[in-house]
C-alpha atoms as one frame of an Amber mdcrd trajectory, in Angstrom:
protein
 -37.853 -51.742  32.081 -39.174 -51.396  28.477 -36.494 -53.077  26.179 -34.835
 -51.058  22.839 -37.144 -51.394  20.162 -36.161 -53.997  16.907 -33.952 -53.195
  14.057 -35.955 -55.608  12.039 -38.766 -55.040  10.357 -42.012 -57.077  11.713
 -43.045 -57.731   8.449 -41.725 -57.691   4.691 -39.935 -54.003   3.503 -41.828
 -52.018   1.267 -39.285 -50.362  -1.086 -40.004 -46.736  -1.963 -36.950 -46.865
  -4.260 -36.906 -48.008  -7.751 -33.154 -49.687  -8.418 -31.844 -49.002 -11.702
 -29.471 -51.853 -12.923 -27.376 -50.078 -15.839 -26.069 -51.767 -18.865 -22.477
 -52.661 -18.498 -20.492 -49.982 -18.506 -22.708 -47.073 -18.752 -24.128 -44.945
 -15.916 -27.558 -44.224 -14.923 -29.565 -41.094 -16.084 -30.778 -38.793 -14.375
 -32.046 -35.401 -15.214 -29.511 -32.876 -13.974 -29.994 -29.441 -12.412 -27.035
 -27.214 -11.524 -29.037 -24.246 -10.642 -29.775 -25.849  -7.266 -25.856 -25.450
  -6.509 -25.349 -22.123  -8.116 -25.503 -18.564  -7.203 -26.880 -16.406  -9.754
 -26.158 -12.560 -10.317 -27.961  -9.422 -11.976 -25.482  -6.637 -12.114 -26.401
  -3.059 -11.552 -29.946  -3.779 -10.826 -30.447  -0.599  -8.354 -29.009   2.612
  -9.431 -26.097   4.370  -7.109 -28.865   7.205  -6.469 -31.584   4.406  -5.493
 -28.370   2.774  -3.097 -27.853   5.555  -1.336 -31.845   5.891  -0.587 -31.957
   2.846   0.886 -29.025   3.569   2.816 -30.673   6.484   4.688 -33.642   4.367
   5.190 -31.526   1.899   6.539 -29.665   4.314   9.046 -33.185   5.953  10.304
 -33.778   3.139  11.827 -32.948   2.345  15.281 -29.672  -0.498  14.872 -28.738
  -3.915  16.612 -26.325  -6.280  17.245 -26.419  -8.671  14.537 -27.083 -12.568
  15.921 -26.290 -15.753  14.195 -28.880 -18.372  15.231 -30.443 -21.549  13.279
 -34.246 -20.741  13.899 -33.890 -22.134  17.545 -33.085 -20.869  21.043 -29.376
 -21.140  20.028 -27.912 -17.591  19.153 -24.300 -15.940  19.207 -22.424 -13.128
  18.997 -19.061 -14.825  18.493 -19.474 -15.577  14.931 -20.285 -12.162  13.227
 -19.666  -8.660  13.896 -22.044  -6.132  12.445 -24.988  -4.394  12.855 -28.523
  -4.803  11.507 -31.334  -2.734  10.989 -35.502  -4.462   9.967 -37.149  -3.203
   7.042 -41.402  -4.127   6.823 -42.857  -4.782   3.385 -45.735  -3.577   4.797
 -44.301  -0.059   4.965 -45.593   2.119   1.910 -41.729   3.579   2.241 -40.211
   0.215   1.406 -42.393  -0.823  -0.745 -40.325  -0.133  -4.141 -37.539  -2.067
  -2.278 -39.449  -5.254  -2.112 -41.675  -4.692  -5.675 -37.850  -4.322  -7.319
 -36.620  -7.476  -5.705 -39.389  -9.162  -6.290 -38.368  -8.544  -9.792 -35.525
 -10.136  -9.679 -36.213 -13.384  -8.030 -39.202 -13.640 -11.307 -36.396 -14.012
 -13.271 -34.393 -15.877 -10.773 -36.777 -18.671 -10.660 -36.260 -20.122 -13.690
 -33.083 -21.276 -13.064 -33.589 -22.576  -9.833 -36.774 -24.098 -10.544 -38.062
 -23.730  -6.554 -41.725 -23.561  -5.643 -41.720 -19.307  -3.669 -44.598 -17.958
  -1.820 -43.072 -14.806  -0.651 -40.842 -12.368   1.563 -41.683 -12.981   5.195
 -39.421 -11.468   7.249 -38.896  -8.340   5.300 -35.377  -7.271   4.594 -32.608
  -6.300   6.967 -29.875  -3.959   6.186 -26.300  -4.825   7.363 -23.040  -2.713
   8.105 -19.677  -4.317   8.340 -17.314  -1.950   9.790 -13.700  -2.676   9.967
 -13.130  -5.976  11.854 -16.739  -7.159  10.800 -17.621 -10.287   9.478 -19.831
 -13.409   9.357 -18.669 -16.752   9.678 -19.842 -19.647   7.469 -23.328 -20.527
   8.154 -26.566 -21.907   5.639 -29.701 -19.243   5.490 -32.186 -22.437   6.220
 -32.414 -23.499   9.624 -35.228 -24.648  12.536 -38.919 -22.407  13.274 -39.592
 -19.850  10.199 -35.824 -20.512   8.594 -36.849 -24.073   7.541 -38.908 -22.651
   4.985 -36.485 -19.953   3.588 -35.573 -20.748  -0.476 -33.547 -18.128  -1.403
 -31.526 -15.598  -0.362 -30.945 -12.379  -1.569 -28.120  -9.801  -1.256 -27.836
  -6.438  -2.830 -24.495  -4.777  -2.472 -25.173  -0.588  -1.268 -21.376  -0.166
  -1.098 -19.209   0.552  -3.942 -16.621  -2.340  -4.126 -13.535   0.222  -3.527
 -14.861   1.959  -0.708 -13.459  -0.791   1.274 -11.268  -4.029   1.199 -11.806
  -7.479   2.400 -15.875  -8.045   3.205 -16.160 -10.641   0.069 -19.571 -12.416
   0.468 -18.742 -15.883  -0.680 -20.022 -19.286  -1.537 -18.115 -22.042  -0.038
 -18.626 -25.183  -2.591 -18.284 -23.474  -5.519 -15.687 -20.785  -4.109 -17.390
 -17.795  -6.252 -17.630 -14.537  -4.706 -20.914 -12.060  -4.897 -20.392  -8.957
  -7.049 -18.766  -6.215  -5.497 -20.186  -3.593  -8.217 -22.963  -0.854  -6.467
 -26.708  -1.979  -7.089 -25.673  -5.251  -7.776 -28.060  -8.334  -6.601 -26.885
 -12.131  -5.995 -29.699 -14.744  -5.596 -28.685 -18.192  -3.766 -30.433 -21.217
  -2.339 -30.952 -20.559   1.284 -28.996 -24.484   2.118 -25.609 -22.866   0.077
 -22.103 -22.614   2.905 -21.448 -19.297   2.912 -19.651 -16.193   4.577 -18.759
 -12.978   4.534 -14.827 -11.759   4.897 -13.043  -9.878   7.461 -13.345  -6.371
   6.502  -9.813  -4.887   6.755 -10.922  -1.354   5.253 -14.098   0.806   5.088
 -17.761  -0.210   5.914 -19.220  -2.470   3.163 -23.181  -2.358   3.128 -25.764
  -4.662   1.904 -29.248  -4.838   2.082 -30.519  -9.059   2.480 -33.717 -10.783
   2.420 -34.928 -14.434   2.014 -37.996 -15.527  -0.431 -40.127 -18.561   1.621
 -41.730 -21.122   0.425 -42.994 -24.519   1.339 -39.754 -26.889   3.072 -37.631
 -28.478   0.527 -39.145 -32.238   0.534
């Protein structure tokens, strides 16, 4: 029987922190960086016209249950209802979809200040009919989630088509914008959910920008 290893180190602790001893009353300084908490939003960055195209590119495709999983085996239907539909960056069709958003997250960037390689797993289109929802979950997870960096949401419904369906960020309570063409950009490690829908179908396109694992 092999006994529990020691809690003591065999030899003398090498620190890898540096200690800061303020002065008397006074706090230490750090440099601070709120954009690592913080949604950001563009408004009206896809026209209604370009909304509804992506819609019907959406709805040619063949749909599926939406899963909640965290990159594992693990998945489950309990904790959303809606239904999902894969669009390739690789198809010359979507292309404009992904060379807009791109455009976005350039600007994005700056005020998150992450290091991005690109959009691996495409972009999936969601529709949350009456009763659907998604309960709170982070975007980063085990297998290809642990290197998601930011997620991104663009809303294809018009806000008063439907009630309920808020996508919302859990620490800082704000809510994405509910106007048409509208994109919110998040870190992929921010609690969040989507509403039950009480009224109407709300529709959203989402994708997640990779890069190398947050260190």
């Amino acid at each position: 029987m092999t006994s529990a290893p020691s809690l003591v180190p065999a030899t003398k602790t090498v620190h890898i922190f540096r200690w800061v001893q303020a002065p008397a009353g006074t706090q230490p300084r750090l440099p601070l960086h709120e954009g690592i908490v913080l949604p950001t939003g563009r408004l009206r960055c896809f026209s209604p016209e370009e909304c509804s195209r992506m819609i019907r590119i959406g709805e040619a495709i063949e749909p599926r249950t939406a899963l909640t999983g965290d990159g594992g085996a693990i998945t489950a239907y309990e904790h959303r209802r809606s239904t999902v539909r894969q669009l390739l960056p690789g198809e010359e069709a979507h292309r404009w979809i992904f060379d807009r958003i791109e455009d976005v997250v350039a600007v994005a960037r700056n005020h998150f200040g992450f290091e991005l390689t690109g959009f691996y797993e495409g972009a999936q289109y969601y529709e949350y009919p009456t009763g659907g929802f998604l309960d709170a979950h982070m975007d980063i997870g085990r297998g290809h989630m642990s290197t998601r960096k930011l997620g991104v949401s663009v809303q294809l419904s018009d806000g008063a088509t439907y009630e309920g369906g808020d996508l919302e960020f859990l620490s800082s309570r704000q809510k994405a914008p509910r106007e048409l063409g509208s994109v919110i950009v998040f870190p992929a490690y921010m609690m969040h959910h989507v509403t039950n829908v009480t009224r109407g179908v709300r529709k959203c396109l989402v994708s997640w920008v990779h890069g190398p694992p947050f260190r």
